[in-house]
C-alpha distance (Angstrom), angle and dihedral (degrees) to the residues before:
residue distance angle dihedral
X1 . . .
X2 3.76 . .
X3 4.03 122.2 .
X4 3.99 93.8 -98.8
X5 4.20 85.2 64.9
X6 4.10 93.4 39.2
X7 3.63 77.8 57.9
X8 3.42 108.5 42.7
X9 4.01 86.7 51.1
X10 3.49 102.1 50.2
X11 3.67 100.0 30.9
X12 3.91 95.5 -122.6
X13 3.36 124.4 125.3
X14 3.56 128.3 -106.1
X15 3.99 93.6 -115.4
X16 3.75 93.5 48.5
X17 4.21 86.5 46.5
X18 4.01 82.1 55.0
X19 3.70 94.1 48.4
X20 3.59 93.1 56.0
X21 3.49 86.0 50.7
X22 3.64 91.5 59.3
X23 3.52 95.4 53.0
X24 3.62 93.3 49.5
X25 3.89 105.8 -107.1
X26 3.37 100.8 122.5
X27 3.90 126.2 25.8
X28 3.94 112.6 -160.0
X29 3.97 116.6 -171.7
X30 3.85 113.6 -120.4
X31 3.47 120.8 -132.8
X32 4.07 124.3 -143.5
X33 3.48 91.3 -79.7
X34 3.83 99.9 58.8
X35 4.38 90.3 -105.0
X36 3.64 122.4 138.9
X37 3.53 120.0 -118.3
X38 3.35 120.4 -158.6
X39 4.23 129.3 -168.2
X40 3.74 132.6 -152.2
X41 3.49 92.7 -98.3
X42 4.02 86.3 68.1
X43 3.78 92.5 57.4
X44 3.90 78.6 67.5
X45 3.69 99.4 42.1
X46 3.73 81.1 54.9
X47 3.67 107.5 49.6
X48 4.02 79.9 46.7
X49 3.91 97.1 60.5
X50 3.72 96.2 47.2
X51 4.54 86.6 53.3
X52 3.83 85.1 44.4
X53 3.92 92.9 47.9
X54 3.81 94.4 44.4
X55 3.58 87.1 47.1
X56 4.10 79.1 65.7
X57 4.00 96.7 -115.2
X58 4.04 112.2 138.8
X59 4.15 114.2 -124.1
X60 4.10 85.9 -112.2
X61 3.94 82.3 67.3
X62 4.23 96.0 32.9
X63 3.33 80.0 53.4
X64 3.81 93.4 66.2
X65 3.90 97.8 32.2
X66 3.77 95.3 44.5
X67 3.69 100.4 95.7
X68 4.16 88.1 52.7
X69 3.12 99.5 69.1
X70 4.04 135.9 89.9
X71 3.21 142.8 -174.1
X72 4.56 115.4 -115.0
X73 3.94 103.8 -178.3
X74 3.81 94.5 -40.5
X75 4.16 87.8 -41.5
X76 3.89 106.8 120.8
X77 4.13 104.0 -129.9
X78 4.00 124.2 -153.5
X79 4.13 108.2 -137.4
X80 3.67 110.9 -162.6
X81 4.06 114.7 -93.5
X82 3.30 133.9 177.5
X83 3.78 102.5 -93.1
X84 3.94 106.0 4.2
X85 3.82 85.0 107.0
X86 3.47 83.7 61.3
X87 3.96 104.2 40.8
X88 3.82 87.4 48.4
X89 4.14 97.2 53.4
X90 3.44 88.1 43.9
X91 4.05 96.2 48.4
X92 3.90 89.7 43.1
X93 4.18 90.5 58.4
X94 3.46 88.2 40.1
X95 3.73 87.0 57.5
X96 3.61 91.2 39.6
X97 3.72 93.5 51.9
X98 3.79 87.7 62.1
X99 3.79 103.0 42.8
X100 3.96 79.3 63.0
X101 3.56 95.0 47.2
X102 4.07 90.2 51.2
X103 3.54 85.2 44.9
X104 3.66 94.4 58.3
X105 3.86 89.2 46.6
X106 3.84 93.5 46.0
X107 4.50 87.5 53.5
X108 3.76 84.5 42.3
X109 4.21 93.0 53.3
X110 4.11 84.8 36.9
X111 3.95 90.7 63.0
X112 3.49 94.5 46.6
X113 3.53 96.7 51.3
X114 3.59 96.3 45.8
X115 3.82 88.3 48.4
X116 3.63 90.5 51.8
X117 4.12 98.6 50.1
X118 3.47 94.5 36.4
């Protein structure tokens, strides 16, 4: 399938579908015309990404994890790899480290308002 159908199926656009190509998540054959071509098994490696990027990880990390994940009756699955234990606790404080820093910056913005409609 070309990128126009990859699209059309997963619902992301054609430049994000590039992007991931850049950063090495998915790897579409060319054909003698320079055109991706794209298989089933991308519509997966798709769908994937987008539960691995909501789940907050960056592609350079995806990009390592990708091939440990599967697909349970639409459920994305973690299978054991050598170093997703690892990626994971280190994304999570990551994400933790910023949920403080937000939190800070929400108190911060609370004070001033307060001080302001007092």
């Amino acid at each position: 399938m070309r990128i126009g159908d990859l699209a059309d199926q997963t619902g992301v656009n054609r430049r994000l579908l590039r992007y991931y190509e850049e950063q090495g998540l998915l790897r579409p054959t060319r054909l003698p015309n320079g055109y991706r071509q794209y298989s089933e098994s991308d519509v997966d490696a798709v769908r994937h990404i987008r539960a691995l990027l909501d789940a907050g990880l960056p592609t350079a990390v995806i990009a390592q994890l990708l091939d440990c994940v599967h697909d349970d009756g639409g459920r994305l699955i973690p299978s054991p790899c050598p170093g997703m234990v690892t990626h994971l606790r280190r994304e999570r404080a990551r994400i933790s480290q910023t949920i403080s820093q937000l939190q800070g910056s929400q108190q911060a913005l609370d004070s001033w308002l307060a001080s302001l409609t007092a």
